[in-house]
PyMOL Python script that loads the backbone (N, CA, C, O; Angstrom):
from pymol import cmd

cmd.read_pdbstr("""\
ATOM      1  N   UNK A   1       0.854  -1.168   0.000  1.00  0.00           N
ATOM      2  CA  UNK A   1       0.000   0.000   0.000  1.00  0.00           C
ATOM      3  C   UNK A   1       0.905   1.238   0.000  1.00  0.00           C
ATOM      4  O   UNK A   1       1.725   1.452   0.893  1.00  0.00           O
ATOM      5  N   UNK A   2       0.671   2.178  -1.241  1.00  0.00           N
ATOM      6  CA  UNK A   2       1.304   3.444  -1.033  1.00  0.00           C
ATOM      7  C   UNK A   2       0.889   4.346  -0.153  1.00  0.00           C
ATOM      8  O   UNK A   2      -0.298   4.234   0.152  1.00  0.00           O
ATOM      9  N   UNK A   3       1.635   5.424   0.483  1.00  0.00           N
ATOM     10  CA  UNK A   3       1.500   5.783   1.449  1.00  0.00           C
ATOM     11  C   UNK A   3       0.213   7.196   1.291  1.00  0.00           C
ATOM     12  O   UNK A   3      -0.300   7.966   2.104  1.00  0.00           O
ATOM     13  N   UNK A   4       0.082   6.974  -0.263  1.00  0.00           N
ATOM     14  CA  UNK A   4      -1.286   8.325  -0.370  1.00  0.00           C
ATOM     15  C   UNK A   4      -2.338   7.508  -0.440  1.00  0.00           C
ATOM     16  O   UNK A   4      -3.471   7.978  -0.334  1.00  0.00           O
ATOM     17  N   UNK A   5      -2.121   6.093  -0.640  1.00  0.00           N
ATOM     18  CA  UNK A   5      -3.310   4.658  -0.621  1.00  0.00           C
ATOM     19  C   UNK A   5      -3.591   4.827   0.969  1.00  0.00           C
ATOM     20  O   UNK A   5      -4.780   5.034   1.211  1.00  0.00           O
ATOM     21  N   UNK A   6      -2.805   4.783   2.014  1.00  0.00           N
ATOM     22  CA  UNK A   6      -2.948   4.667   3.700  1.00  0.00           C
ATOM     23  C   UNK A   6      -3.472   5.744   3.792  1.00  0.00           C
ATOM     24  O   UNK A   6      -4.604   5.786   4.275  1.00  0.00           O
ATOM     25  N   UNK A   7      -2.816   6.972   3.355  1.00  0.00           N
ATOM     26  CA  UNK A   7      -3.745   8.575   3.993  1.00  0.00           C
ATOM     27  C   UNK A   7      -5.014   8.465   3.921  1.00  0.00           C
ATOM     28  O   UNK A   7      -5.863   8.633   4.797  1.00  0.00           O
ATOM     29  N   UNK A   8      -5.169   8.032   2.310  1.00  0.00           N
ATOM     30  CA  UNK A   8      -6.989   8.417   1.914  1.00  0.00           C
ATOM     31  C   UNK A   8      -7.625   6.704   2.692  1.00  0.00           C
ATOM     32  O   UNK A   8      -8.650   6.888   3.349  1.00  0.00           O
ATOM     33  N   UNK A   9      -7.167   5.283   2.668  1.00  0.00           N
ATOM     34  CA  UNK A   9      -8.017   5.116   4.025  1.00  0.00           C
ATOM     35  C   UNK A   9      -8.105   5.547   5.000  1.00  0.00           C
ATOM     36  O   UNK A   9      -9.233   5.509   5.491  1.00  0.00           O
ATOM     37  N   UNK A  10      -6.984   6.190   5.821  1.00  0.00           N
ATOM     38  CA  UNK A  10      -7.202   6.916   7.194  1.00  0.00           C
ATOM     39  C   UNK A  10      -7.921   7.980   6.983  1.00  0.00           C
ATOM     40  O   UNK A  10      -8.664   8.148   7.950  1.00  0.00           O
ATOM     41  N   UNK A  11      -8.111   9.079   5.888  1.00  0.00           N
ATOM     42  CA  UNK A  11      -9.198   9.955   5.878  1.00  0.00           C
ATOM     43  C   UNK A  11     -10.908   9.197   5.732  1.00  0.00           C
ATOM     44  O   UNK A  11     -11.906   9.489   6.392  1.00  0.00           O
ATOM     45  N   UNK A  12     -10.762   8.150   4.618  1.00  0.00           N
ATOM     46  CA  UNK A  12     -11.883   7.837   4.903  1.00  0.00           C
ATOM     47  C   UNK A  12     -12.490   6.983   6.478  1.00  0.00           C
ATOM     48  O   UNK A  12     -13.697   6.739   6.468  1.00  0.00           O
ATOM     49  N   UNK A  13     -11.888   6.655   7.456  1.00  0.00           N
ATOM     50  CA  UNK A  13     -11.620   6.557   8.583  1.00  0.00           C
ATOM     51  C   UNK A  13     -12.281   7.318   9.627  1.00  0.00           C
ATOM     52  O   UNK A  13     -13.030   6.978  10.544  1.00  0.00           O
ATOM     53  N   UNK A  14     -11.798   8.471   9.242  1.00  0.00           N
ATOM     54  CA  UNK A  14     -11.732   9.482  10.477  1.00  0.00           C
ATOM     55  C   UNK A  14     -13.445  10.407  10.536  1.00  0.00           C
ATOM     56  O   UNK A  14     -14.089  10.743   9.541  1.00  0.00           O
ATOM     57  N   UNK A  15     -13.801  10.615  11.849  1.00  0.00           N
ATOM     58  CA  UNK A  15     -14.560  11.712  11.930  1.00  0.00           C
ATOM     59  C   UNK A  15     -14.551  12.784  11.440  1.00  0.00           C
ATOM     60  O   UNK A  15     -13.471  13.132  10.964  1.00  0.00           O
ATOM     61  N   UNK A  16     -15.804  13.821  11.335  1.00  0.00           N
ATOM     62  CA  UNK A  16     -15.623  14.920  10.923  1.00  0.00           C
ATOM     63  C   UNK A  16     -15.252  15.877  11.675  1.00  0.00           C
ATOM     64  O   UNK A  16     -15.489  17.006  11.245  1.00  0.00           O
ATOM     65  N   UNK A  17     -14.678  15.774  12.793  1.00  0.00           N
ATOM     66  CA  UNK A  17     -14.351  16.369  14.015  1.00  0.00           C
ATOM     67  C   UNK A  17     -12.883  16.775  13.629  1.00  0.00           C
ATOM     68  O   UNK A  17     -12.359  17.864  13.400  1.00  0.00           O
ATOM     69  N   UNK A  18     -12.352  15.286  13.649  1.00  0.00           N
ATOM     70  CA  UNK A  18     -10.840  15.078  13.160  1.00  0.00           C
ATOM     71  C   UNK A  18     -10.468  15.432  11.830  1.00  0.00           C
ATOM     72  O   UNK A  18      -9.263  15.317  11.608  1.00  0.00           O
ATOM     73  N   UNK A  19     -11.333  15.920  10.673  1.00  0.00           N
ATOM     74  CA  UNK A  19     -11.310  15.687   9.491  1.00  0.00           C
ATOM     75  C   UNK A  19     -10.902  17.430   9.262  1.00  0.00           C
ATOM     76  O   UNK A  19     -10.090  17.767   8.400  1.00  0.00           O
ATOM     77  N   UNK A  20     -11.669  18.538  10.259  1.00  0.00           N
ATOM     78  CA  UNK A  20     -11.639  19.804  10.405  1.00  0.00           C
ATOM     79  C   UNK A  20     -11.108  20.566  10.909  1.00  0.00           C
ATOM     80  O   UNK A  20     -11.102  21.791  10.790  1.00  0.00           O
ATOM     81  N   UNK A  21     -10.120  19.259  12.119  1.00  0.00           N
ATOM     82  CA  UNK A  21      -8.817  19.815  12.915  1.00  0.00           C
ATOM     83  C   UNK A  21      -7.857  19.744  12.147  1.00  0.00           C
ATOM     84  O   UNK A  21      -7.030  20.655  12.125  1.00  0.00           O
ATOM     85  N   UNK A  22      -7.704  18.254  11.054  1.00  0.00           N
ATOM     86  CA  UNK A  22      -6.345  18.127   9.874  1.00  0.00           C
ATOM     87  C   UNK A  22      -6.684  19.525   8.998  1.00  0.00           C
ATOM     88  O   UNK A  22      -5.767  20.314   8.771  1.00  0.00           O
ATOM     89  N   UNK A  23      -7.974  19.772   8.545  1.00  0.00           N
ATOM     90  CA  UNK A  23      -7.693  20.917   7.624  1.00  0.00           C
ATOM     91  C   UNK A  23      -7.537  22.614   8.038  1.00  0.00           C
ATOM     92  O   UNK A  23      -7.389  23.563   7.268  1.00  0.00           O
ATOM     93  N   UNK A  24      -7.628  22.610   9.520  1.00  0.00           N
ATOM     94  CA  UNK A  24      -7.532  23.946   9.764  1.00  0.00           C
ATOM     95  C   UNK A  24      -5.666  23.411  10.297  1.00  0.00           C
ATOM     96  O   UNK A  24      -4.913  24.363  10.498  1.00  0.00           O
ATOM     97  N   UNK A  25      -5.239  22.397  10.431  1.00  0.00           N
ATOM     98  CA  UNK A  25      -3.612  22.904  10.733  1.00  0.00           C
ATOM     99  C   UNK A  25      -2.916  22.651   8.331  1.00  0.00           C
ATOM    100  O   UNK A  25      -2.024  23.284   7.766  1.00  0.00           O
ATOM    101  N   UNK A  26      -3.367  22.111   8.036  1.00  0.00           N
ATOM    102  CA  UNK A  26      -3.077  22.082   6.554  1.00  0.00           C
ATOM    103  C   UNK A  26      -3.052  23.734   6.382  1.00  0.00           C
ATOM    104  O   UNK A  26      -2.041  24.367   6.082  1.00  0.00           O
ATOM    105  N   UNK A  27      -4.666  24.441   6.688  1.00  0.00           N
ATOM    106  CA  UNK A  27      -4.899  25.597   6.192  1.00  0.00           C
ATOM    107  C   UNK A  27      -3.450  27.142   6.966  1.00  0.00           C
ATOM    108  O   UNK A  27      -2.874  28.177   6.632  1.00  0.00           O
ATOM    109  N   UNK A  28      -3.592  26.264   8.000  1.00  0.00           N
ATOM    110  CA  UNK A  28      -2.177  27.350   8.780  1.00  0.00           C
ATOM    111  C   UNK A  28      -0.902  26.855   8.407  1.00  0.00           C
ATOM    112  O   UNK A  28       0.048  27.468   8.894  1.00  0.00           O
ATOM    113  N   UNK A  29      -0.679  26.023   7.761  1.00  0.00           N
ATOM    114  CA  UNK A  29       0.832  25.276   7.142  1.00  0.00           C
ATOM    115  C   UNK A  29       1.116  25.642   5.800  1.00  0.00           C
ATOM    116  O   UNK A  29       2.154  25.474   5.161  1.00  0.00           O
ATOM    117  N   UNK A  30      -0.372  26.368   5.336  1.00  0.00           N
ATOM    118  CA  UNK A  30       0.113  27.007   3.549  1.00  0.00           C
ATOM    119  C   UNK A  30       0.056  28.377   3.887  1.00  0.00           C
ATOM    120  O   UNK A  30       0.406  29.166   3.008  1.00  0.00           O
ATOM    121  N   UNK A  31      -0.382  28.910   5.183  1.00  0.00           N
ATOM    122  CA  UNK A  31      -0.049  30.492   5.187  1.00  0.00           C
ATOM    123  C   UNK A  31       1.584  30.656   5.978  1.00  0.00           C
ATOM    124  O   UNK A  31       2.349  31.601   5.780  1.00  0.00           O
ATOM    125  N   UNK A  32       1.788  29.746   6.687  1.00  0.00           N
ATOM    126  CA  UNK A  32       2.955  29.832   7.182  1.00  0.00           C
ATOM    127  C   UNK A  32       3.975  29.065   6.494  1.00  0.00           C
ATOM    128  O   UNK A  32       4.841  28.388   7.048  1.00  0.00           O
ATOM    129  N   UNK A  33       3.793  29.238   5.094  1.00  0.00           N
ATOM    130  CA  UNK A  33       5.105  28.759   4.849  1.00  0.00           C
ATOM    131  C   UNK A  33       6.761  29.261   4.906  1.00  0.00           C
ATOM    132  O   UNK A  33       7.787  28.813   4.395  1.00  0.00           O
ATOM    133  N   UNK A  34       6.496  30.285   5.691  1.00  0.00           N
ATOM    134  CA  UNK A  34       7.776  30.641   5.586  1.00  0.00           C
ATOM    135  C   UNK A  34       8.552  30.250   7.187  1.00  0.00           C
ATOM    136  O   UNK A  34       9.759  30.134   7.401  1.00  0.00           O
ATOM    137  N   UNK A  35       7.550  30.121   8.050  1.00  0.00           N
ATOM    138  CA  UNK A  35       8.392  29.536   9.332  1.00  0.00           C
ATOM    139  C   UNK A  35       8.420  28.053   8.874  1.00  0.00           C
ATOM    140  O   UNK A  35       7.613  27.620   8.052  1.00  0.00           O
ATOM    141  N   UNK A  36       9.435  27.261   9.476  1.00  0.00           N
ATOM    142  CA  UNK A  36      10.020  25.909   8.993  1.00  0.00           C
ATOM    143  C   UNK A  36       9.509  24.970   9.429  1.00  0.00           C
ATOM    144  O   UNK A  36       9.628  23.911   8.813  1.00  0.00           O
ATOM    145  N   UNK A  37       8.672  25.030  10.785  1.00  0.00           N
ATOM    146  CA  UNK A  37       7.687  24.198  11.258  1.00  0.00           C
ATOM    147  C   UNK A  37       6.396  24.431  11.814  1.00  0.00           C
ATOM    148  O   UNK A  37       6.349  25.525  12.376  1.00  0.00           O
ATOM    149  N   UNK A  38       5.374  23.811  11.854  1.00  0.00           N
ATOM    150  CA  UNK A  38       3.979  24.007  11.963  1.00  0.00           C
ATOM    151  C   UNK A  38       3.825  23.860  13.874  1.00  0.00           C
ATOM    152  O   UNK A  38       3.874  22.632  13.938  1.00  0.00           O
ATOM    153  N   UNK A  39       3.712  24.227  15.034  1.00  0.00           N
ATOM    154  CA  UNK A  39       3.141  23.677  16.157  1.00  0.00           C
ATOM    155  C   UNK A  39       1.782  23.196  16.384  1.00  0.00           C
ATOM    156  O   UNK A  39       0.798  23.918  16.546  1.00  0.00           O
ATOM    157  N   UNK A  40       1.806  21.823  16.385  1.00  0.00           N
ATOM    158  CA  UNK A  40       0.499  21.117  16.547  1.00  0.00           C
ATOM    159  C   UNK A  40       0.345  20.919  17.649  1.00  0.00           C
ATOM    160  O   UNK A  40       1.167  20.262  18.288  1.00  0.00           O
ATOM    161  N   UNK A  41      -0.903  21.499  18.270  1.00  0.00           N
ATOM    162  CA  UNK A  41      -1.431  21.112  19.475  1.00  0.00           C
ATOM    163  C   UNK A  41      -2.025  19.462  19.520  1.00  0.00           C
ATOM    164  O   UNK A  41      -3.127  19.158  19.063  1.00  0.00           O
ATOM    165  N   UNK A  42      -1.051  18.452  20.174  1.00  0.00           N
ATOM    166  CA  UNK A  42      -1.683  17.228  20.127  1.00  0.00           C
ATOM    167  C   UNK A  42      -3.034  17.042  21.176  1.00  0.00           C
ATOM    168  O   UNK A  42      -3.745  16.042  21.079  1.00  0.00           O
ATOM    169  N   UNK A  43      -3.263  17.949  22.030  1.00  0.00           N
ATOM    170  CA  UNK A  43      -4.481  17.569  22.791  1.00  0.00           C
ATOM    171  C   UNK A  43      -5.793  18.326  22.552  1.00  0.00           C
ATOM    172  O   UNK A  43      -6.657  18.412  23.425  1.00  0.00           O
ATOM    173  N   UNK A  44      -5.937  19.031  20.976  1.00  0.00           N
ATOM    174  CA  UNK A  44      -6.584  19.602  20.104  1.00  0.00           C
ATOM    175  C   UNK A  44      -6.774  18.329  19.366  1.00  0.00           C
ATOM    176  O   UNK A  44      -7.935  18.042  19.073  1.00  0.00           O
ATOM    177  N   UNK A  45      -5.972  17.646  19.073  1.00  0.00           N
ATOM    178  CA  UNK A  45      -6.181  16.769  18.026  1.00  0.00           C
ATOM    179  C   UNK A  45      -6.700  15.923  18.864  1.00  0.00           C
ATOM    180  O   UNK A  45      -7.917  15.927  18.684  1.00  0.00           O
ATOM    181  N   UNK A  46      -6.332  15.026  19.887  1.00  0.00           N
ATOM    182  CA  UNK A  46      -6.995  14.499  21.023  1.00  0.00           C
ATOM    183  C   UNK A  46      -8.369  14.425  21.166  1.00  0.00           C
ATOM    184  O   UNK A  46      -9.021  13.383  21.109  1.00  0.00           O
ATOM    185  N   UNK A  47      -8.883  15.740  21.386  1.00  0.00           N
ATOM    186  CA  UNK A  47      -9.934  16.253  22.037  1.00  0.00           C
ATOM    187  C   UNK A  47     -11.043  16.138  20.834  1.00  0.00           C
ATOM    188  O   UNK A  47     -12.242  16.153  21.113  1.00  0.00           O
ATOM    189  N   UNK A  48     -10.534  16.011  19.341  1.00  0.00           N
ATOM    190  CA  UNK A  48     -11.709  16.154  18.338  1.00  0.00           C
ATOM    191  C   UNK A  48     -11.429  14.511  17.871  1.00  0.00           C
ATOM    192  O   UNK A  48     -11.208  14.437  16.663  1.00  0.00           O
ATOM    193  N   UNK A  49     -11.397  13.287  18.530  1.00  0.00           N
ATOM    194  CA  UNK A  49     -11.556  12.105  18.656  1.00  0.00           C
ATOM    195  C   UNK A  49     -10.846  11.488  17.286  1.00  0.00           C
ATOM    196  O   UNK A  49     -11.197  10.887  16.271  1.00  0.00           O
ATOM    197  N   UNK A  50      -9.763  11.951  17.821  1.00  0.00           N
ATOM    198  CA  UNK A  50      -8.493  11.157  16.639  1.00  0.00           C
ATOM    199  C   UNK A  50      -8.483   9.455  16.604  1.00  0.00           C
ATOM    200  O   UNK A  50      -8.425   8.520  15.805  1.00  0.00           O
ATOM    201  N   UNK A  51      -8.557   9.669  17.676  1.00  0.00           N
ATOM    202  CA  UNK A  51      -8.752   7.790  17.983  1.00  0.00           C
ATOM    203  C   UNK A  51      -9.719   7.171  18.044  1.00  0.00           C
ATOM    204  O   UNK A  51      -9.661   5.941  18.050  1.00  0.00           O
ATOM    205  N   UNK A  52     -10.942   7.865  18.109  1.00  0.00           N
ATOM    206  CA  UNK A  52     -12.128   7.565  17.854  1.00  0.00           C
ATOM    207  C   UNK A  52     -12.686   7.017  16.224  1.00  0.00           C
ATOM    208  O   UNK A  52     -13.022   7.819  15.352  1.00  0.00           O
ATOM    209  N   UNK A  53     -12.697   5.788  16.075  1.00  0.00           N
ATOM    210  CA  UNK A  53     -12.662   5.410  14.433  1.00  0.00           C
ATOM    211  C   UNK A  53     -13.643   4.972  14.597  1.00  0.00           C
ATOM    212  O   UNK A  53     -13.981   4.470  15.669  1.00  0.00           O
ATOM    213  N   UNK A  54     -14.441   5.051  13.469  1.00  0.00           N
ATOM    214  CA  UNK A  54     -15.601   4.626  12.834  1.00  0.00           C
ATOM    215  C   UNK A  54     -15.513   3.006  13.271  1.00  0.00           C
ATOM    216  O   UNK A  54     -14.390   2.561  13.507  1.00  0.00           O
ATOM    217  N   UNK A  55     -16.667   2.121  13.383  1.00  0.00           N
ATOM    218  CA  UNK A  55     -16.396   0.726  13.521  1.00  0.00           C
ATOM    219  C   UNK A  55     -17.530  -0.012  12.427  1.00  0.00           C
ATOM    220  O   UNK A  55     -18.637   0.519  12.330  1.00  0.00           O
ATOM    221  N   UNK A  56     -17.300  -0.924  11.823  1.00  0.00           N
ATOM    222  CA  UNK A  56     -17.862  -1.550  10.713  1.00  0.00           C
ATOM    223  C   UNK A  56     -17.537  -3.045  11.231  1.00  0.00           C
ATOM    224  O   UNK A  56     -16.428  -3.531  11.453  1.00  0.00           O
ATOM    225  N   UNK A  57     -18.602  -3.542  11.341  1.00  0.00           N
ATOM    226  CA  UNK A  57     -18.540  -4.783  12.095  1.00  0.00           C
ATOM    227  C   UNK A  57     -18.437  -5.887  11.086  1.00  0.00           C
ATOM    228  O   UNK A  57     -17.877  -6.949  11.360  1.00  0.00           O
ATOM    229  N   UNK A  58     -19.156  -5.552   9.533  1.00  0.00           N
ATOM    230  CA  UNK A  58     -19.253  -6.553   8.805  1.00  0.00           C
ATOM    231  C   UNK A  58     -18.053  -6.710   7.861  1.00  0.00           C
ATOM    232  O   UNK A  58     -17.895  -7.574   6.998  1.00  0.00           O
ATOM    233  N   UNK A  59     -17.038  -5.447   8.286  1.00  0.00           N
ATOM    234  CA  UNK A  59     -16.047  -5.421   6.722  1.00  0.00           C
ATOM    235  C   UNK A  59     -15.126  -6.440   7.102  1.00  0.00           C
ATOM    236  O   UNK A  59     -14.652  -6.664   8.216  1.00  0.00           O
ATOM    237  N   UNK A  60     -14.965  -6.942   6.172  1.00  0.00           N
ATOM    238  CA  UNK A  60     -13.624  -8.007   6.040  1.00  0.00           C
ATOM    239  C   UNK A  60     -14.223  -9.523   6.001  1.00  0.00           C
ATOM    240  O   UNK A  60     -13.494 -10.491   5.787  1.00  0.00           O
ATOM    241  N   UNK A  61     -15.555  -9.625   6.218  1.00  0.00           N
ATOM    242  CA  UNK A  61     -16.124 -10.604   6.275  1.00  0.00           C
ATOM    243  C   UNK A  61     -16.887 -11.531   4.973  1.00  0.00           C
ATOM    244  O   UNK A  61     -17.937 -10.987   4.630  1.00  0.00           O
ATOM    245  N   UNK A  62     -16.631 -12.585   4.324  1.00  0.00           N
ATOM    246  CA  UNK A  62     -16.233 -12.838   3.110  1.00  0.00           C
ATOM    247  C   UNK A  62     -17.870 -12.896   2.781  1.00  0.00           C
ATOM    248  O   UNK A  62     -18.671 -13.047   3.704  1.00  0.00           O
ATOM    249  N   UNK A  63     -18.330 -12.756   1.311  1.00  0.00           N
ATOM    250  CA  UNK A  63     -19.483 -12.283   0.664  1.00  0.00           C
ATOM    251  C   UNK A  63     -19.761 -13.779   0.183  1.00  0.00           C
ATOM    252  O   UNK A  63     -18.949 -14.285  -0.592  1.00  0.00           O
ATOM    253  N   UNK A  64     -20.730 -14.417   0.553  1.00  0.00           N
ATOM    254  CA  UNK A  64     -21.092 -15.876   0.357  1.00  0.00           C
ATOM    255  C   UNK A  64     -22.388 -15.583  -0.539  1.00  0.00           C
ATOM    256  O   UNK A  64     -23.203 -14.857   0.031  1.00  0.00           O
ATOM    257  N   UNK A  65     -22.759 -16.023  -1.888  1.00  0.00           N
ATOM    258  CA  UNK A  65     -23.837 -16.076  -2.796  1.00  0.00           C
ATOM    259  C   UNK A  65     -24.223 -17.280  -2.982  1.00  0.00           C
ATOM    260  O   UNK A  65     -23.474 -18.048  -3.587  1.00  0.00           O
ATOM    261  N   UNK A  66     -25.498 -17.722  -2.497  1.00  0.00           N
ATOM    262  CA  UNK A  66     -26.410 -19.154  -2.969  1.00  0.00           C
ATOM    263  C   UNK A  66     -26.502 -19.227  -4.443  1.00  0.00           C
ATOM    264  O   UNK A  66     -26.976 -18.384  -5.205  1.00  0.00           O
ATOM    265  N   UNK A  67     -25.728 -20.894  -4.848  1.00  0.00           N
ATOM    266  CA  UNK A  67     -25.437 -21.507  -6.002  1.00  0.00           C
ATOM    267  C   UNK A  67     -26.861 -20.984  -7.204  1.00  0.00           C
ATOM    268  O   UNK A  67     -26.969 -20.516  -8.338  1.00  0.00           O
ATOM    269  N   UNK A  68     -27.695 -21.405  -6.141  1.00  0.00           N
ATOM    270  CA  UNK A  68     -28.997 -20.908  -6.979  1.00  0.00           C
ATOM    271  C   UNK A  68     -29.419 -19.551  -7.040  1.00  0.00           C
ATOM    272  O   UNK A  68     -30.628 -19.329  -7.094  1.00  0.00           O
ATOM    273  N   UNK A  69     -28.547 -18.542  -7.040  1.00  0.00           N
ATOM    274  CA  UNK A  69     -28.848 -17.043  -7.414  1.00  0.00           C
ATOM    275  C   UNK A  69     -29.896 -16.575  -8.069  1.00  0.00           C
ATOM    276  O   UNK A  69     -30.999 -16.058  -7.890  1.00  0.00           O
ATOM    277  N   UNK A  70     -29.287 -16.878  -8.756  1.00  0.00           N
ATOM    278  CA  UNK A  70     -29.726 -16.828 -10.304  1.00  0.00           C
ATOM    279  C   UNK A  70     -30.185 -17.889 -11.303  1.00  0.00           C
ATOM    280  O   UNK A  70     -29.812 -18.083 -12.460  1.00  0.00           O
ATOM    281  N   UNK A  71     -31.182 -18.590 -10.481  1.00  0.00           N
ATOM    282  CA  UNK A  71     -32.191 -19.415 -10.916  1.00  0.00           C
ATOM    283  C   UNK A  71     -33.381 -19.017 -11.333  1.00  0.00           C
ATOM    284  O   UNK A  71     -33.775 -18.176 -10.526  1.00  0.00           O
ATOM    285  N   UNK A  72     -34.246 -19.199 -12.263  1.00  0.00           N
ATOM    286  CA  UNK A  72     -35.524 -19.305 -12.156  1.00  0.00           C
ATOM    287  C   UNK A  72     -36.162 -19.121 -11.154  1.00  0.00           C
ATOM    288  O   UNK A  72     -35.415 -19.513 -10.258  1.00  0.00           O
ATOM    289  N   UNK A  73     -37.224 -18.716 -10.641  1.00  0.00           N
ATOM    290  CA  UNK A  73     -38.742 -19.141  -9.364  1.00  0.00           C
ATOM    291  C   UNK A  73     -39.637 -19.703 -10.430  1.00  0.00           C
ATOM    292  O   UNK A  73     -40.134 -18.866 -11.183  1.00  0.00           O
ATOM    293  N   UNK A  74     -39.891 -20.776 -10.606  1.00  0.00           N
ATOM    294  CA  UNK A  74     -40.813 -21.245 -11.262  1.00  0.00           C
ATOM    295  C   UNK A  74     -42.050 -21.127 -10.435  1.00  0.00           C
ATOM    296  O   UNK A  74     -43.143 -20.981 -10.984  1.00  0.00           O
ATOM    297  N   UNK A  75     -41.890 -21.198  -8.795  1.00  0.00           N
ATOM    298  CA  UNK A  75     -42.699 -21.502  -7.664  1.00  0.00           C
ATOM    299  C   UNK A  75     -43.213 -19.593  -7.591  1.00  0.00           C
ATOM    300  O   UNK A  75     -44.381 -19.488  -7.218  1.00  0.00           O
ATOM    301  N   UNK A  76     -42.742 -18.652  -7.790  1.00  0.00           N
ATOM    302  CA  UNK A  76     -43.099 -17.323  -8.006  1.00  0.00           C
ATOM    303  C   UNK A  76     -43.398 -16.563  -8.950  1.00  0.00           C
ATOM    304  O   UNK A  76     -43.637 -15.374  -8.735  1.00  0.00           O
ATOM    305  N   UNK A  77     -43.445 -17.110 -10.206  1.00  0.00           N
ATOM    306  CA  UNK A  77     -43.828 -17.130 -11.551  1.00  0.00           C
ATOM    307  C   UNK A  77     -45.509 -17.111 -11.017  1.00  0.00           C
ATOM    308  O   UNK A  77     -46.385 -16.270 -10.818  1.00  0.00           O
ATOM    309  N   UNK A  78     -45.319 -18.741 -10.919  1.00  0.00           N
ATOM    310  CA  UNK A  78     -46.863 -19.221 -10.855  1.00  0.00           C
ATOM    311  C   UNK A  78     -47.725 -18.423  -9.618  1.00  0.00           C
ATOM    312  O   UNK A  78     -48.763 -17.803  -9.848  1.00  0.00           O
ATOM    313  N   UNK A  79     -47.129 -18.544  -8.303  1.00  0.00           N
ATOM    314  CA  UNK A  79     -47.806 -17.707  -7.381  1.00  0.00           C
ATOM    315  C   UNK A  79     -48.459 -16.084  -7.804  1.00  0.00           C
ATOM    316  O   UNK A  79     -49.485 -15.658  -7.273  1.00  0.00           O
ATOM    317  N   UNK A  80     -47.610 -15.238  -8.919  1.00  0.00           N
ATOM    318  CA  UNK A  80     -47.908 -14.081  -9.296  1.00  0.00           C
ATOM    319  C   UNK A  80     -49.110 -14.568 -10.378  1.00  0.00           C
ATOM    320  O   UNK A  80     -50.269 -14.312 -10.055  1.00  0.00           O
ATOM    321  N   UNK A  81     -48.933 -15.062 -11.283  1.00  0.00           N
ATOM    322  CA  UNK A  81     -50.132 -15.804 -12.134  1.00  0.00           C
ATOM    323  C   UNK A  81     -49.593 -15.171 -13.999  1.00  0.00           C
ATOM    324  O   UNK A  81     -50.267 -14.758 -14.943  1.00  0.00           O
ATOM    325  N   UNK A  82     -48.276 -15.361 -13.830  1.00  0.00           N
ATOM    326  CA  UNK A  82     -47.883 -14.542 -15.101  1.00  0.00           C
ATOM    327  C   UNK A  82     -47.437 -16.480 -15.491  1.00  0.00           C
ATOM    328  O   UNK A  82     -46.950 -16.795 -16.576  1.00  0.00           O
TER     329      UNK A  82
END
""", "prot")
cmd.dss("prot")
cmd.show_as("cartoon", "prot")
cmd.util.cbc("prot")
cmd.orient("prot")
């Protein structure tokens, strides 16, 4: 996985809490480009639930389709009366 492949899952990841704290220090890191480093308040970032991740209970869990999918209903054909 490239490392702009990891960002954009960790953005798709993250709250919108956390999503508005990354873009207001982005937004102060393109006006300050002329000092050499950015000071990030880590208990700002903390506080808008950085660690707080979304939870998806079903992902990763393998997608099983009955052989007969895509069969006929002969038995729902007839029940409708077509």
């Amino acid at each position: 996985m490239t490392v702009r492949e990891e960002l954009i899952h960790e953005i798709d990841r993250a709250s919108d809490d956390v999503l508005q704290v990354l873009l207001s220090f982005l937004r102060q890191t393109r006006l300050s480009q002329s000092e050499p480093s950015v000071s990030i308040d880590l208990a700002e970032i903390s506080s808008a639930g950085l660690t707080a991740q979304k939870h998806y209970p079903l992902r990763g869990m393998p997608l099983v389709i009955a052989e007969d999918f895509d069969e006929p209903m002969s038995d729902l054909w007839d029940a409708l009366g077509t």
